[in-house]
C-alpha positions in Angstrom: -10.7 -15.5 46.4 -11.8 -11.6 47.6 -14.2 -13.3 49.9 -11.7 -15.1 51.5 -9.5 -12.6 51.9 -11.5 -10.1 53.1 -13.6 -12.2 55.4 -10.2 -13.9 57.5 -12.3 -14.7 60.4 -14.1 -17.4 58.7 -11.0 -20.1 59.0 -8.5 -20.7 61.2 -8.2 -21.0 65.4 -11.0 -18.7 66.9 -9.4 -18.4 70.5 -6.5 -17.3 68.2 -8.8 -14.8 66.7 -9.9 -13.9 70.0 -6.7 -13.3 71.0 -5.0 -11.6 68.8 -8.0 -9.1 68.1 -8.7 -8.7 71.8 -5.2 -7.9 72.8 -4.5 -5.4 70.2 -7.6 -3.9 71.0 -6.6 -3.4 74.6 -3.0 -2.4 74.0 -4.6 0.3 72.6 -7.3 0.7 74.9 -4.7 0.5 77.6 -3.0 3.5 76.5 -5.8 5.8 76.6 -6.7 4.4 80.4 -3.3 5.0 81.5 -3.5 8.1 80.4 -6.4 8.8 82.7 -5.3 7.3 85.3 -2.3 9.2 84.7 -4.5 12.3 85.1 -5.7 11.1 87.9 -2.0 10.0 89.5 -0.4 13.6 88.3 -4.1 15.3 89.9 -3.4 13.3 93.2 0.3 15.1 93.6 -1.4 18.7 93.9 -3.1 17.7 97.2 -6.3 18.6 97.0 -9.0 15.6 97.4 -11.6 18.2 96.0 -9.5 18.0 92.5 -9.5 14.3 92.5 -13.5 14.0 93.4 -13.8 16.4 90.7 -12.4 14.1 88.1 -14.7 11.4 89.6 -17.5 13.3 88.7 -16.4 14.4 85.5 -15.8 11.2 84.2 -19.0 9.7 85.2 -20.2 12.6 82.2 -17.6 11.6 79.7 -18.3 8.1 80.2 -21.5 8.8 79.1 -20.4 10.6 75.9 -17.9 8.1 75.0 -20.8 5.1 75.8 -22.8 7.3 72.8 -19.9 6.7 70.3 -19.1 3.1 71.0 -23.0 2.6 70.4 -21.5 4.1 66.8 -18.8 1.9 66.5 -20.4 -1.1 67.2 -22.9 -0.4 64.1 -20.0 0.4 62.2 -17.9 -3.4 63.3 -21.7 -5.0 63.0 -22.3 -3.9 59.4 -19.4 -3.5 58.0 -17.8 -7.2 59.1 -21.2 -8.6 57.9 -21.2 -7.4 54.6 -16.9 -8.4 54.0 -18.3 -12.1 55.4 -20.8 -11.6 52.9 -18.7 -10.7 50.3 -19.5 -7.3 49.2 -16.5 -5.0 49.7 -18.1 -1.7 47.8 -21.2 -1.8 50.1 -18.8 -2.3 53.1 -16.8 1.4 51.7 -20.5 2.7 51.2 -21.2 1.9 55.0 -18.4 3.3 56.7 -18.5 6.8 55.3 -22.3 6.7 56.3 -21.9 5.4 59.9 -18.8 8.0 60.3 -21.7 10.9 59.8 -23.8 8.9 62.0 -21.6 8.8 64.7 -20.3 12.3 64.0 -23.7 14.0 64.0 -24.9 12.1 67.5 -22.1 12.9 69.4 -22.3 16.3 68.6 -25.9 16.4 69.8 -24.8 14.5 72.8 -22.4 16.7 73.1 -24.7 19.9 73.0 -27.4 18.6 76.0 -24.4 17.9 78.0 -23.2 21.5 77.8 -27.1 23.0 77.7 -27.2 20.6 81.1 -24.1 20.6 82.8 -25.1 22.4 86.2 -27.9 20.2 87.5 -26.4 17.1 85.6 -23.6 17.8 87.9 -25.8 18.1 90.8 -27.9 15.3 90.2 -24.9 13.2 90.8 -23.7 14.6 93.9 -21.1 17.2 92.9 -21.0 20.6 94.9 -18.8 23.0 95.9 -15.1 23.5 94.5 -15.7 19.9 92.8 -18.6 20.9 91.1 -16.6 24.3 89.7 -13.5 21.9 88.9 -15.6 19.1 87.1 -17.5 21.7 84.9 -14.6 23.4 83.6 -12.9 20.1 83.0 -16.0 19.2 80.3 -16.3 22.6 78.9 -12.9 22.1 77.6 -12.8 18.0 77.0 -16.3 17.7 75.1 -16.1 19.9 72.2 -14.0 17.4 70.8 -16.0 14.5 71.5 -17.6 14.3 67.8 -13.9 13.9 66.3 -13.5 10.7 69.3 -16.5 9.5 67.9 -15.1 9.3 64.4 -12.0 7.8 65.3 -13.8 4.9 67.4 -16.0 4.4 64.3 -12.9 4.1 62.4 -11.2 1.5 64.4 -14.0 -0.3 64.3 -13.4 -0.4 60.6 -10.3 -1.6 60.9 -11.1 -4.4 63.2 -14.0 -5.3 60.6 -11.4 -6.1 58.2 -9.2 -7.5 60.7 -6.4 -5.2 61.4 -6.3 -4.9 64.6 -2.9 -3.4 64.4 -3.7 -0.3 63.2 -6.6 0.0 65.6 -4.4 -0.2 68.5 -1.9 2.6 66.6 -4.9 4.6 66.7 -5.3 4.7 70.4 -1.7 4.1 70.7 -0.4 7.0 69.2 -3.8 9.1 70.6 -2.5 7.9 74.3 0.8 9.1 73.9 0.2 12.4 72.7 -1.8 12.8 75.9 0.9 11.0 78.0 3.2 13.7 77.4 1.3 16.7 77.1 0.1 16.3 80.6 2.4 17.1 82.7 3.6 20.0 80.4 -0.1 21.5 80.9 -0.6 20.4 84.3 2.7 21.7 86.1 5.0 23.2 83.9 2.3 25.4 82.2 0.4 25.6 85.7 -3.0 25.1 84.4 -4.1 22.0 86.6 -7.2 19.7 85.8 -7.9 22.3 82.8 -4.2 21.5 81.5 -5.3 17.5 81.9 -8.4 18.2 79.9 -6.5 20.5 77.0 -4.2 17.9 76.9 -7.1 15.0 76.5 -8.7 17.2 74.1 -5.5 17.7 71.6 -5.1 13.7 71.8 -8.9 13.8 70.4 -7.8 15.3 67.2 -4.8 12.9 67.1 -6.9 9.4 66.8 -9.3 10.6 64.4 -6.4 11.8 62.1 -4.8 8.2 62.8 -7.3 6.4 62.3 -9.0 7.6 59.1 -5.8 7.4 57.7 -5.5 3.6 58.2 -9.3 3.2 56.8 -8.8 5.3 54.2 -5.7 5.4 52.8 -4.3 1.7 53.7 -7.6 0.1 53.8 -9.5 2.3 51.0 -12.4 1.3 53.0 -14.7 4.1 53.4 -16.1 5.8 50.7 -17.5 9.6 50.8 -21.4 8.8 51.4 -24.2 10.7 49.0 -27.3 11.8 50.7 -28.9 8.5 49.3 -26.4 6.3 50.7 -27.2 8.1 53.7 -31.0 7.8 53.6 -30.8 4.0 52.5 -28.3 3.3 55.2 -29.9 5.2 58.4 -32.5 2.2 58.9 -29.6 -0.1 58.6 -27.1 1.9 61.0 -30.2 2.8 63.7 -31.1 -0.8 64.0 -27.9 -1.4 65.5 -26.7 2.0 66.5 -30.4 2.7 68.0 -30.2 -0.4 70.4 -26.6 -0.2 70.8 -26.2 3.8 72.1 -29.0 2.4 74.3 -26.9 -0.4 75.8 -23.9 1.1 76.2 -25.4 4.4 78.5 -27.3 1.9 80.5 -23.9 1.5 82.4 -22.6 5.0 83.0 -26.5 6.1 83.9 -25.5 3.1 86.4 -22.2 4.8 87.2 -23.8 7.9 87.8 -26.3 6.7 90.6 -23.7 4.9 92.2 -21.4 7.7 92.5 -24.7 9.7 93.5 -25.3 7.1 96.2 -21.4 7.3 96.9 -21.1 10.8 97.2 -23.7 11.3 99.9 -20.6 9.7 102.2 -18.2 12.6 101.6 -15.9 13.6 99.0 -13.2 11.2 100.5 -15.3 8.4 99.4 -15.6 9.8 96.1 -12.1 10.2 95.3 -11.3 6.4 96.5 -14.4 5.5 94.4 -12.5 7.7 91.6 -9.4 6.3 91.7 -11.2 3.1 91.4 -13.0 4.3 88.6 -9.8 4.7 86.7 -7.8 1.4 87.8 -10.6 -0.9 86.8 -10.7 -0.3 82.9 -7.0 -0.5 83.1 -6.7 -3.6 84.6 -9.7 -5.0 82.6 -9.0 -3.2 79.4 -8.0 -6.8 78.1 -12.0 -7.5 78.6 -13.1 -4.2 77.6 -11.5 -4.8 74.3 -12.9 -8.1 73.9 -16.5 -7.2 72.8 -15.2 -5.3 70.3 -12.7 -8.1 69.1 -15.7 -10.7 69.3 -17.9 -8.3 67.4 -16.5 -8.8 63.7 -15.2 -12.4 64.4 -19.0 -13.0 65.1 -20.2 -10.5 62.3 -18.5 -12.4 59.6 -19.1 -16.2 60.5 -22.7 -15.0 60.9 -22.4 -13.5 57.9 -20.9 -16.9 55.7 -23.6 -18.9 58.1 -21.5 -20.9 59.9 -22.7 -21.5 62.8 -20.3 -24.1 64.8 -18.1 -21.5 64.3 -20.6 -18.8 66.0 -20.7 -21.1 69.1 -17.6 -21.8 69.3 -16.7 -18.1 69.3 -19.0 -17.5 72.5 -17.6 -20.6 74.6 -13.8 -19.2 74.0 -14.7 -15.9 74.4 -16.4 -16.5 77.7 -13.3 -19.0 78.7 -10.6 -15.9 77.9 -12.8 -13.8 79.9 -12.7 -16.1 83.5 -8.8 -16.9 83.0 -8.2 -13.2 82.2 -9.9 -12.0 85.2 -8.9 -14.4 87.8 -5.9 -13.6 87.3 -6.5 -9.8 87.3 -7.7 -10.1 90.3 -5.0 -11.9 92.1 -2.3 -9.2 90.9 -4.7 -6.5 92.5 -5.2 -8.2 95.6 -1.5 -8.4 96.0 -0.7 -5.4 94.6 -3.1 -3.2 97.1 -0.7 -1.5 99.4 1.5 -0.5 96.7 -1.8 1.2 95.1 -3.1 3.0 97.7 0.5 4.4 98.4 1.0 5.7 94.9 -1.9 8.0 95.1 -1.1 9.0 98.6 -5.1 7.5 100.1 -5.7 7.3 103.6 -9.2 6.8 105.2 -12.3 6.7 103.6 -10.4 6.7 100.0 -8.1 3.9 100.9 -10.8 1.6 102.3 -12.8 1.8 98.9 -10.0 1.4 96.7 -8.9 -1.6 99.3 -12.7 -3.4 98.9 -12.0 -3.2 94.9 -8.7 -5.1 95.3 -10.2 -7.7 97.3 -13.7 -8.5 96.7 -14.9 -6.8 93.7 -12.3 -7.3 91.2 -13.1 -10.8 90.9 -16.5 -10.2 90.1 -16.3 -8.3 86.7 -15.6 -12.0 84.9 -19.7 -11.4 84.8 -19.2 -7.9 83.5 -17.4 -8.9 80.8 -19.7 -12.1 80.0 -21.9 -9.9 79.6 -19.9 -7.4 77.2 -19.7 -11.0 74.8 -23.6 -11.3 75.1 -24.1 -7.7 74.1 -21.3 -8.6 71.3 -23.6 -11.6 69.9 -26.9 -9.6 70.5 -25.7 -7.0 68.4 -23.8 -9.1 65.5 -26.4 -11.5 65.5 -29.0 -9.0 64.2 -30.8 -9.0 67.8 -29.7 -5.7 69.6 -32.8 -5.3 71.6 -31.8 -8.0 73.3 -28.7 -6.8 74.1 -30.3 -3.2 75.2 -33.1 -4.9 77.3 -30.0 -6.6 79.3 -28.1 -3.3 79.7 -31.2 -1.6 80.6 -32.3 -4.2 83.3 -28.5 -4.2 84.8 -28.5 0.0 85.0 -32.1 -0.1 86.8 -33.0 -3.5 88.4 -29.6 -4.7 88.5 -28.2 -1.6 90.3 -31.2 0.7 92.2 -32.2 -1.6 94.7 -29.2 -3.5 94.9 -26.7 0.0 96.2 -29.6 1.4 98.2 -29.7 -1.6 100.2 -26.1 -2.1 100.0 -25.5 1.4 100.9 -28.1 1.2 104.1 -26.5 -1.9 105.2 -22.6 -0.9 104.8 -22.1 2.6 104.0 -19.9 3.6 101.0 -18.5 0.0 101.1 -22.1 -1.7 100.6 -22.9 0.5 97.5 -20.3 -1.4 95.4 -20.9 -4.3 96.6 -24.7 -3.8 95.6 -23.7 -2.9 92.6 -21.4 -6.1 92.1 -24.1 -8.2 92.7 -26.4 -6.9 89.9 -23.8 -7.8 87.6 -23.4 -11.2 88.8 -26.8 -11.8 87.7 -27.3 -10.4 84.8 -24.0 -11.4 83.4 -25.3 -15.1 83.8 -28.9 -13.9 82.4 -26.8 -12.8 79.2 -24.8 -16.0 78.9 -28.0 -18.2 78.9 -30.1 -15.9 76.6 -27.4 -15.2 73.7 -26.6 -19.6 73.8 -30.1 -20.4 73.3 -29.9 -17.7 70.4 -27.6 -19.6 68.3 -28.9 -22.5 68.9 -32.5 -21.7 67.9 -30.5 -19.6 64.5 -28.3 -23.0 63.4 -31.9 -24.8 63.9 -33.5 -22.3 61.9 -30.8 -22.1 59.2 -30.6 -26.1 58.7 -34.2 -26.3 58.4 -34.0 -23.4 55.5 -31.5 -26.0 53.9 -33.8 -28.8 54.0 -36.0 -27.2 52.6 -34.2 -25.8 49.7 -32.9 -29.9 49.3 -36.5 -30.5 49.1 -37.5 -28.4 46.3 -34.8 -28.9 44.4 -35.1 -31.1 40.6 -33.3 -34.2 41.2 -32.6 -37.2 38.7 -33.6 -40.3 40.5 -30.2 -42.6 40.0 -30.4 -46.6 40.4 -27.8 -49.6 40.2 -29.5 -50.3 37.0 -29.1 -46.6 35.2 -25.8 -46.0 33.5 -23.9 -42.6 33.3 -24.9 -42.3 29.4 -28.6 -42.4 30.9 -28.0 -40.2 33.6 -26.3 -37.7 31.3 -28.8 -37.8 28.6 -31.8 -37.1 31.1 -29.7 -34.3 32.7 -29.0 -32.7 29.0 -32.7 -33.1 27.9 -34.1 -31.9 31.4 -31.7 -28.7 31.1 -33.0 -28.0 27.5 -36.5 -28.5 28.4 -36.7 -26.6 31.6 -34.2 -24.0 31.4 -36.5 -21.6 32.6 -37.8 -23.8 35.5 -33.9 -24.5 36.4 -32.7 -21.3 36.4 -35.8 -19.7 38.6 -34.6 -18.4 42.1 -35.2 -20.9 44.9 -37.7 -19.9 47.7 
């Protein structure tokens, strides 16, 4: 049936679902924060720890860009693995080229205050100095082409909505090694230095979009040109979710950024350890980082067919992939410190950050990334302000007081581990909010059932009434009462 095929999440092994989706996701994923960290590793060989602080700061900015357009994408995996569960494939084409202007016309706005802003933005988070000069020209060039990143995430998205996660990861795949090999060209052999890293990040920009509308488009044929009243009819629909979701998502770079403020009142050695860090982490946890995304349309469509054990179930295997994942994350990194801190030729200050990472903090993103599965449920089980009231809590009462106490008690060293803390809570607040949730919606939807049982004609049967009865009062009662019969149920 189209249903079925459409909607594949409903049957079969959901840690397989979990798996498969999650580790194409961060194959993908993987590429483009290799490619970063890349930038950062090819940035490190010019010997200049203003360069590499300058990239710290700069990324703390495009984090919060990207953060805009994942908001985007997740509307675009909410809505559009909702309505394949649900059966409806032209509405699904009707809602992808709608959230594909969304997320096209927010970014670019994003995009514009950034650039308006850039100077004291830059300033507010502790850049000065060469780094400040290095970090602006860096965005100048990298954010113009954030609208066409914002598309291409929206389009993956798509993809993993109808469950090809394959071409979602050649998206990013394809994007990452475009940028892989343009960078040292730019960076050295042209002579152009952290600009030629951000020309080169800007060309791979064009290079997912074009990817990935080709796979929702062409292989897919799942977006369909949007009129200005699929647009209108649509924006409540997309806003509920994108609204929330953009929300969520810059909760944690707005957290970033008063971190590395709080950071970069130590010196700029601090800042590039804390940069380097910055980059390693969503490599080593891009496994995790993919996940909400993978969890999002799994969720999306079983909520979608109301089945509810399934629901569950995806949040307890979600949440076991994410402990076994990081655990053992954490144990290559510990191990695997020296060989770090040599490659990007730290000492001091820098190594010492990059060293607490390895060993102490590592561990603790297993609560980040119970967390990104809340904000997964929250947002494909139609309560996102849930999921933006966590993110906001963790950016402000989860963070604030937690690195200014860390950072009067330790330094540099005590701002992370502030910051670790915050997320240890709130990553078990999220867990016990979102269970409760689908609990209280599989109450909610067997009650609905009972009572549609209740009002529902029946035909009282007995030991003493023969099929030939039963049949003839089930004929006469449909000639009778066709009208009555065929009435919707309330």
């Amino acid at each position: 049936m189209p249903n079925q095929q459409q909607a594949k999440f409903v049957n079969g092994s959901i840690m397989r679902h979990i798996t498969v989706m999650s580790t194409s996701g961060a194959v993908g994923l993987m590429a483009l924060f290799l490619v970063d960290l890349a930038d950062m590793f090819f940035i490190s060989l010019l010997g200049q720890v203003e360069l590499a602080a300058a990239i710290g700061f700069a990324g703390t900015i495009l984090f919060f860009s990207t953060s805009v357009s994942i908001g985007t994408s997740i509307a675009m995996g909410a809505l559009v693995s909702r309505a394949l569960g649900a059966g409806d494939r032209e509405e699904a084409r009707k809602l992808t080229g709608s959230i594909m202007v969304f997320s096209a016309i927010v970014s670019t706005v994003t995009v514009g205050v950034i650039l308006l802003f850039v100077d004291p933005i830059l300033a507010m988070i502790g850049a000065n100095g060469e780094a400040a000069d290095k970090a602006k020209d860096f965005l100048v060039i990298l954010l113009p082409g954030s609208p066409l990143m914002a598309m291409g995430m929206a389009g993956g998205a798509a993809l993993r909505a109808v469950g090809d996660a394959k071409r979602s990861m050649a998206a990013t795949l394809v994007s990452g090694a475009v940028n892989a090999v343009l960078d040292p060209i730019f960076i050295f052999a042209l002579s152009m230095g952290i600009e030629g890293a951000a020309t080169a990040s800007l060309i791979s920009r064009f290079v997912l979009f074009g990817v990935s509308y080709h796979a929702v488009h062409r292989k897919h044929d799942l977006v369909a040109r949007p009129s200005l009243t699929d647009l209108s009819q649509h924006f409540r629909a997309i806003f509920h979710i994108a609204g929330p979701a953009i929300v969520t998502n810059t909760a944690t770079p707005i957290g970033n950024a008063i971190v590395t403020a709080q950071i970069a009142k130590y010196g700029a050695d601090f800042v590039a350890g804390y940069a380097v860090m910055g980059r390693l982490l969503p490599v080593s946890f891009a496994l995790i980082f993919s996940l909400s995304g993978a969890v999002g349309p799994i969720l999306g469509q079983n909520y979608g067919a109301q089945k509810f054990d399934r629901v569950q179930q995806t949040l307890t295997d979600s949440v076991k992939f994410v402990t076994a994942y990081c655990v053992g994350v954490a144990l290559i990194l510990f191990f695997a410190q020296g060989l770090i801190i040599d490659a990007f030729s730290l000492d001091g200050d820098a190594s010492s950050m990059v060293s607490l990472f390895c060993t102490y903090i590592a561990i603790t993103f297993l609560f980040n990334g119970t967390l990104f599965v809340s904000n997964a449920a929250f947002n494909n089980l139609n309560r996102p302000t849930w999921s933006t009231l966590l993110n906001v809590g963790k950016a402000t009462l989860g963070t604030i007081p937690f690195v200014y106490a860390g950072g009067y008690l330790g330094g540099a060293q005590g701002v992370l581990i502030g910051q670790a803390v915050g997320s240890i809570i709130f990553g078990i607040a999220g867990y016990v909010l979102v269970k409760k949730l689908i609990v209280q919606l599989a109450q909610d939807h067997e009650e609905k059932e009972e009572d549609v049982i209740a009002i529902e004609p029946s035909v009282p049967v007995t030991a003493f009434t023969s099929c030939r009865e039963v049949m003839a009062e089930e004929s006469e009662e449909a000639f009778d009462n066709t009208t009555e019969k065929n009435a919707p149920l309330r």
